[in-house]
KEFI-422299 format. One record per residue (C-alpha): x, y, z. Coordinates in steps of 0.001 Angstrom, whole numbers, plus 500000, padded with zeros to 6 digits. Example, Ala and Ser with C-alpha at 12.3 -4.5 7.8 and 13.67 -1.06 7.14 Angstrom:
512300495500507800513670498940507140
***
This chain:
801562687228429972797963688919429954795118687595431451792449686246429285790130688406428412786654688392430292783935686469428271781252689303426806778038687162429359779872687790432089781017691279431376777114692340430504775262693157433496772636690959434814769432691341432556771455690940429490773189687263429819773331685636426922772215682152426234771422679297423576768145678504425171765860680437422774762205680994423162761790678473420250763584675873422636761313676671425557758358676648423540759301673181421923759862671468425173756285672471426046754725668747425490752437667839427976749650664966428997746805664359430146744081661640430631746117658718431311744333655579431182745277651494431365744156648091431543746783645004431888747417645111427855747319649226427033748063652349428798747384655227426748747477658475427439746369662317425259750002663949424117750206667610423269752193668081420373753123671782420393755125671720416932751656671364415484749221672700418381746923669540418643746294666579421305747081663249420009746169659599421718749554657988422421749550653901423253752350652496425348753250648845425126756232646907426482757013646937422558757121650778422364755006653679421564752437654524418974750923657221418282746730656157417574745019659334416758744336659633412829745238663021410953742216665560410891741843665096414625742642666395417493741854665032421274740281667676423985736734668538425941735610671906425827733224671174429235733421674056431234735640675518428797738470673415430873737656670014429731739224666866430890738494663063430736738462663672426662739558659561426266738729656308427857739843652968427360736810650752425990737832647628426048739936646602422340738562650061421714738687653961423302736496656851422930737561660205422805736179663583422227737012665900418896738482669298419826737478670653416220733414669170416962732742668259420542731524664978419081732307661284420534734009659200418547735241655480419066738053654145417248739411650192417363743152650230418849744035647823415652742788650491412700743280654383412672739247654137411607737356656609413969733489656158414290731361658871415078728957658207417931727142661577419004725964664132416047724526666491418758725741669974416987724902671956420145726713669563422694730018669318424000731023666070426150733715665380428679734533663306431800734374659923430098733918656679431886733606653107430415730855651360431261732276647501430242728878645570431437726646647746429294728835648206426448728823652642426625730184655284427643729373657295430665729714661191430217728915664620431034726904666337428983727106670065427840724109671557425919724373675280424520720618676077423759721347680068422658722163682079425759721211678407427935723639676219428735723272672962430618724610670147432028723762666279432887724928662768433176724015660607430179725571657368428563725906656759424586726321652748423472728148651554420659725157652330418525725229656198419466721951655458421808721661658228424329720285657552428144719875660511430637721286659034433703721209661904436105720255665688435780718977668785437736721879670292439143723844673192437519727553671164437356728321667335437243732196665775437475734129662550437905730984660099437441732521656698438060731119652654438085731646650341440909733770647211439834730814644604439471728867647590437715725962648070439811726242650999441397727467655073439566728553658034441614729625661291440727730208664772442378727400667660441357727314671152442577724771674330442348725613677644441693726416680025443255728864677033444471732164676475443137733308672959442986736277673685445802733190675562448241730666673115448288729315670289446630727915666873446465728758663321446427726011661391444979725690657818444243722333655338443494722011651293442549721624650970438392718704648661437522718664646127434539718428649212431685721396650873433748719767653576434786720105655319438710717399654201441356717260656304444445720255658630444533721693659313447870723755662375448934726423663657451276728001667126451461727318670109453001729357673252453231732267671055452081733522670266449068734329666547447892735700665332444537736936662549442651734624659561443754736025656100443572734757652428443879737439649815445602737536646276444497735268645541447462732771647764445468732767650262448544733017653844447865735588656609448388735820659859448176738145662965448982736488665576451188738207669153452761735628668952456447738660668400458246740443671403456262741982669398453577740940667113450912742052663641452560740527660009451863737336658752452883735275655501452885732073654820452910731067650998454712727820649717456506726441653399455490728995654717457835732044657570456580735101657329458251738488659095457150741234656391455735745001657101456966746593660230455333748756663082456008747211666587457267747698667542453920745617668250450409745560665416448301743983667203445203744402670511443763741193672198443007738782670330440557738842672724437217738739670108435190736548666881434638737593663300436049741070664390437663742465661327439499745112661640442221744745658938444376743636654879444287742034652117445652744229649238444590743695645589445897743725644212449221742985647458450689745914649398449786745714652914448253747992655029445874748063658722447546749572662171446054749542664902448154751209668718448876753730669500451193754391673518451023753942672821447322755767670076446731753848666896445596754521663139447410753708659896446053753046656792448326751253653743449240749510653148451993747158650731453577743588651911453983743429650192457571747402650684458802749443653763459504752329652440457722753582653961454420755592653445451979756580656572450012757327656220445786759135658247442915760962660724445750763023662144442593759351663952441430757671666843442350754002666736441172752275663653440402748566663649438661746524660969436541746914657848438014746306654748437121746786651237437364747026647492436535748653644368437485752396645357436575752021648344438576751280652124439066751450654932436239750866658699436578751490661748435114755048663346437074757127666241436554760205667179438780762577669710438780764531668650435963761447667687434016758443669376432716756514666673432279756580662519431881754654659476431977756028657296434482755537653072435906756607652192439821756540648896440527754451648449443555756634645604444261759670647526444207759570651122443803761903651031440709760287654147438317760355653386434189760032656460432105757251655936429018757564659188427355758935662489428680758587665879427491762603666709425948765143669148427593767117671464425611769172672459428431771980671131430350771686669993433853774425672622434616772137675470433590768813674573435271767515676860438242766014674919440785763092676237443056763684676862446416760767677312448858759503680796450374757514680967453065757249684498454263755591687042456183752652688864454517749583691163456346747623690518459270750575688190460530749806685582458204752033683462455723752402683121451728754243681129449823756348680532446988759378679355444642762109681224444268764416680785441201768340682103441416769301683235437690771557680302436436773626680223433332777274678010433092778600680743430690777801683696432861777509685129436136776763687876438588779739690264439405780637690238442933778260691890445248775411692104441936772016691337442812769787690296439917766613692217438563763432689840439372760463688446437108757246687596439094755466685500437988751810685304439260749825682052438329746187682117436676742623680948438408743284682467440696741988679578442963745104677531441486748424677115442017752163676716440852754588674027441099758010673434441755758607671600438565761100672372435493758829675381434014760562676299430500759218680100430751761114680768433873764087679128432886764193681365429679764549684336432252766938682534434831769396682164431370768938685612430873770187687050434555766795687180435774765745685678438995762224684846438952759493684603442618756949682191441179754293682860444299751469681166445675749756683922447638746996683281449533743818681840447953746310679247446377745385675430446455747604672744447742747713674686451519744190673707452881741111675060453044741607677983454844744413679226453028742356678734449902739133680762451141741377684166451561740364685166448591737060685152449099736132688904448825739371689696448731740530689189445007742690692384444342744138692900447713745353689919449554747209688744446291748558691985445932749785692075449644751533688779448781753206690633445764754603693260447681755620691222450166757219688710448124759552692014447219760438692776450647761262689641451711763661688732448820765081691994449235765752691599452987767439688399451770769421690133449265768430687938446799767719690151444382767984694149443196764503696084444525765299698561442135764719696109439029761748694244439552759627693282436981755837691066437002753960689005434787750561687531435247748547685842432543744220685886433152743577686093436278747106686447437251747272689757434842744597691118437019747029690401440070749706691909438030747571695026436749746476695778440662750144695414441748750945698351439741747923700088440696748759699729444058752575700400443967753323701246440581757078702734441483758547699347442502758243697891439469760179698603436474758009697060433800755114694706433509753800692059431160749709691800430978748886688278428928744660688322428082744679689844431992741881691253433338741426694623433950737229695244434140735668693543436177732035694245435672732839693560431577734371690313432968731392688918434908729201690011432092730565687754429484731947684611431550731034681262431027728629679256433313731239677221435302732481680818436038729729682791436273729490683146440169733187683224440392733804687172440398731024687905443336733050684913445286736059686753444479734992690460444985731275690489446197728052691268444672728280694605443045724593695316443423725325695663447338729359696383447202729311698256443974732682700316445213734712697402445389734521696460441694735293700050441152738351700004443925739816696493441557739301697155438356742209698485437160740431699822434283739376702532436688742359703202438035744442703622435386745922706486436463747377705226439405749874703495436877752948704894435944754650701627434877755508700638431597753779697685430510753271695264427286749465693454426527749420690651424712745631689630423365743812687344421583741613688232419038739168685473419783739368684948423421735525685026424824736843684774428201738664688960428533737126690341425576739844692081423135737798694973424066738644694754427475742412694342427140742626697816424240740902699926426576743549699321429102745782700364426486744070703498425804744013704491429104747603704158429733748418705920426706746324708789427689747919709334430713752141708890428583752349705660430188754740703601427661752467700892426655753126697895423930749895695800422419750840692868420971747696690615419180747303687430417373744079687560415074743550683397416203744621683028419570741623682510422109742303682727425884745335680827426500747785680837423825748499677652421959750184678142418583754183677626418419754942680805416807753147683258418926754479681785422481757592682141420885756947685710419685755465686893423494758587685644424945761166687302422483758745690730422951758682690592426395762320690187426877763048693209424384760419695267426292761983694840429681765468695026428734764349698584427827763880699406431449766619697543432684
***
């Protein structure tokens, strides 16, 4: 009798697995959240819908789901280019902010009927907060006056009436309003600061017209974020001057630090009114934090070491909130991209409101595995690691697979070992894939997070090439088919790694990276516009280190083969920018691919084209494979 013949997957080498999961199913699993909110009879929450590239208001009731937000609109902030807080719950009302206008709007939860309450052309607003006593909304205020752009605190009523409550400093986030309504803080920070260097905690008494007395301050040479009020109407805040962002409370004009683990219990602040921890009743508090980059959930009592830990089957945990039936958040694990989720604070038991879908079996997921490993000067980076996984093939015995890196964006950000759809689409495909958080990463402490400071370009790029040797001591994957992808600032990471040590990689994958710069500190936004000296320095006194970086300038150092993908409207790396690294490759024979979409800004958002990058990308490396 003969044996039955080998299936094709498994006869293809690795790089060439075949699999059902198609870029289409990756890109429509990408539905994500943001700006949770509740009170005992609502919890609503902004849905991406990627089918049709546009944030929708959902509402959750014990009855089911609805989806509020009336055709024609679409729910995000533009602050800071970033956004965030872009919905609040107003009572049997919520306000949200227009992506298409900026504008505030306030719809009833019984009508779709949306009423317009700002007609400021030049303003963008963000970070909203209801203000129940006064009947407004509490929000941060962007003005774009020409080439002058500026921010403040103000509130709008239910009449579109405008009151400055606070302004002067260059940034304002997370304003927020004691229970009984008397008293507003908020976090404010002056350039050159960036919100996770240094900033400010600021709060003041409102008098009858609800507007700030004497503001008081605290905060220096640390930074602090997301303020809250407990029901006792004392004050809270998370602060790094121990070396990570833990809880502390403010009582009798004293600050004292509230049990926590040694551990960061926020990422970085990009965007307005993030919320990761709570003050619930009777002194108890709702805590996320990062273990080596895995996020914990638990509850623990603000005056007792005791905790109770929630939801152990996720990973990250974000947006919370809560009422009387218990707590809700924003979690992803690493079988799920992304869900909103209720724990019973009586029991622990975890409800699933809405979750982003799954087009793959459980039998085909990769799962991260930690790295830790050794990188220069005897320090540490770290990282997930993702074994190529696919039920209808596998590696031949003694085959090691080729490797994707992946190298996240900010740079001052992070990755997360939750279901990511991208890197599954390569882990189908016989691809392992180092997702890495070298140093400069949040979610490690402080210190770990200021290594990029001057060093932007070389200590990520040590982590790179270090990520490579390690794996390959590990034989965990084939050195002699590595490939890396970076999109923004992790393109620039990618771009230097090839400068640097072009030969170990066999092809790369620049999305809107940056490769000037001195053309990208020239066009930045304000939030970012003393970002790049943080990063590299001031090029008026360390001009050579901007030219050392960019790996505009040294192009010819790179012999890899490598695919751009650009938007045509991104203000963030110029088009410009991007097909003058193409030129220069192409000069010098390098094989270079430019793929651009004529409406894609930075970040890409429409279906089509995420499908299209990953289909090109795959066909560009398999080329090299």
């Amino acid at each position: 009798m003969n044996a039955p013949p080998e299936s094709s997957a498994r006869a293809e080498r690795a790089g060439h697995w075949h699999s059902s999961f198609s870029a289409a199913d990756a890109v429509a699993a990408g539905t994500d959240y943001a700006d949770l909110t509740c009170d005992d009879q609502h919890v609503l929450w902004v849905e991406f819908f990627p089918e049709e590239g546009l944030n929708a208001v959902v509402e959750w009731t014990p009855a089911g789901t609805r989806r509020l937000t009336p055709p024609g609109y679409s729910v995000r902030s533009r602050v800071y280019e970033y956004g965030g807080g872009a919905l609040c719950l107003a009572g049997d009302s919520l306000v949200f902010v227009n992506e298409a206008d900026q504008q505030l709007y306030r719809q009833s939860l019984d009508s779709l009927t949306c009423e317009q309450l700002t007609f400021a052309a030049d303003c963008r607003y963000g970070g909203l907060v209801h203000d129940p006593l006064r009947r407004r909304v509490v929000a941060v205020e962007e003005q774009h006056d020409g080439t002058v752009v500026s921010h403040r605190l103000v509130a709008i009523d239910w009449q579109g009436a405008r009151q400055l409550l606070a302004e002067g400093a260059d940034f304002y986030n997370s304003p927020c309003l004691s229970p009984d309504g008397q008293r507003l803080a908020w976090i404010e920070w002056q350039r050159p600061e960036l919100p996770w260097t240094s900033s400010s905690l600021c709060w003041a008494d409102l008098d009858s017209q609800g507007l700030p007395g004497a503001v008081e301050r605290m905060g220096e040479g640390e930074s602090l974020q997301q303020p809250l009020f407990d029901d006792s109407n004392e004050l809270l805040s998370l602060t790094d001057r121990t070396g990570h962002w833990r809880p502390w409370r403010q009582t009798a004009d004293q600050w004292h630090m509230l049990p926590s683990r040694e551990a960061d219990h926020a990422p970085a602040p990009w965007q307005l009114n993030p919320r990761h921890y709570l003050a619930l009743p009777d002194g108890w508090l709702a805590l996320s934090w990062s273990e080596q980059g895995y996020g914990r959930l638990a509850l623990r009592h603000a005056d007792r070491s005791e905790e109770q830990q929630l939801a152990q089957g996720y990973t990250r945990f974000r947006g919370l909130a809560h009422n009387s039936t218990g707590l809700f958040c924003l979690a992803s694990s690493r079988d799920c991209s992304a869900a909103v989720v209720h724990v019973s604070l009586a029991s622990g038991e975890v409800s699933v409101l809405a979750q982003a879908s799954n087009r793959l079996l459980p039998e085909d997921i990769s799962h991260p595995e930690p790295m830790t490993y050794p990188t220069a000067h005897q320090e540490l980076a770290h990282g997930f690691f993702y074994p190529p996984r696919n039920s209808q093939a596998g590696l031949a015995s003694g085959e090691r697979p080729p490797l994707v890196i992946f190298t996240h964006g900010g740079p001052t950000s992070a990755c997360y070992p939750a279901l990511d759809n991208r890197i599954q689409f390569w882990t189908q495909r016989g691809f392992a894939v180092a997702d890495l958080n070298y140093r400069g990463s949040v979610g490690f402490g402080r210190a770990y997070r200021q290594r990029l400071q001057g060093n932007w370009g070389v200590t990520d790029t040590e982590d790179v090439l270090a990520a490579i040797d390690h794996l390959t001591q590990r034989g965990l994957i084939d050195p002699e088919r590595v490939f890396i992808r970076g999109q923004s600032a992790g393109g620039f990471t990618t771009l230097n790694s090839l400068v640097h040590a072009s030969g170990r990689f066999r092809a790369a994958a620049s999305l809107y990276g940056v490769s000037d710069l001195l053309q990208l500190r020239a066009v930045t936004h304000k939030f970012e516009a003393d970002y790049i000296d943080w990063l590299i320095g001031d090029p008026l006194t360390q001009p050579d280190r901007y030219q050392e970086r960019s790996p505009l300038i040294q192009a010819a150092a790179i012999s890899t083969p490598t695919i751009f993908f650009q938007g045509l409207q991104d203000a963030v790396v110029l088009p410009a920018q991007t097909e003058q690294m193409v030129a220069a490759l192409e000069e010098q024979g390098v094989p270079v691919q430019y793929v651009k979409f004529d409406e894609e800004r930075h970040g890409f958002r429409q279906p089509a084209n995420l499908q299209h990058v990953l289909d090109t990308e795959l066909s560009f490396y398999r080329m090299y494979l």
